[in-house]
N, C-alpha and C positions, 0 to 999 in steps of 0.2 A: 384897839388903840386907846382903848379908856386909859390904861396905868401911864401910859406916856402924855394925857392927857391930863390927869391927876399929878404927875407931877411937874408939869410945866404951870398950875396951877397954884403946888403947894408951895413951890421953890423948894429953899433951902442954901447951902453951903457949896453949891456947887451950880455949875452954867448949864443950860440944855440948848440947842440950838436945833433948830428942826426946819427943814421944808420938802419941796416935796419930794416923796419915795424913800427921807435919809434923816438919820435923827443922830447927834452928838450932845455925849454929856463928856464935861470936865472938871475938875477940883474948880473952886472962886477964885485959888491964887495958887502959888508952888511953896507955898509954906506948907511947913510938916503938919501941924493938924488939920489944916484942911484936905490935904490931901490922906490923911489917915479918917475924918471923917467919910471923905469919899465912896471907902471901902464898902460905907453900910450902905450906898448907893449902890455900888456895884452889884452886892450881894442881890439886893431889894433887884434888880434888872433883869438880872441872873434866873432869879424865882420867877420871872413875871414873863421871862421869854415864851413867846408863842401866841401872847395877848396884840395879838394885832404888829408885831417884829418881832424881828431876829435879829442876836447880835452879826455883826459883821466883822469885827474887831476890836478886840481889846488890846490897850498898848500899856506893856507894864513899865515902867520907870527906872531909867537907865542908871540914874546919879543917885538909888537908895537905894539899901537893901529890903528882905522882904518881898519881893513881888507886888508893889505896889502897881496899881494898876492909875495911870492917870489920864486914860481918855477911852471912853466906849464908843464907838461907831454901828448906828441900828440901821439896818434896812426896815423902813413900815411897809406893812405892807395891806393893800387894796381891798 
């Protein structure tokens, strides 16, 4: 759980919302760079999966193209 840790820490450009057993991260806003920063959030999550969660879902973005991904849903886990 440390990288979800570290980044509820470091912030950034994007929201993390966590309690217990479930963790959500989103863009800051639904503007296009933010939600294009996003990405390198994702990517970073992506890498980091199996450090204490699992994705549980990813929701890609219906109104852009691209596959933009604008919400993660983690299970943490014990």
């Amino acid at each position: 759980m440390a990288f979800i840790d570290d980044l509820l820490e470091s912030g950034g450009n994007f929201i993390l919302e966590r309690s217990e057993g479930i963790a959500s991260l989103r863009p800051a806003s639904d503007r296009d760079p933010d939600l294009e920063s996003f990405q390198a959030v994702v990517d970073r999550v992506r890498a980091h999966e199996g450090d204490g969660f699992s994705v549980l879902e990813d929701h890609v973005s219906s109104d852009r193209p691209g596959d933009l991904v604008d919400l993660l849903s983690l299970t943490i886990e014990d």
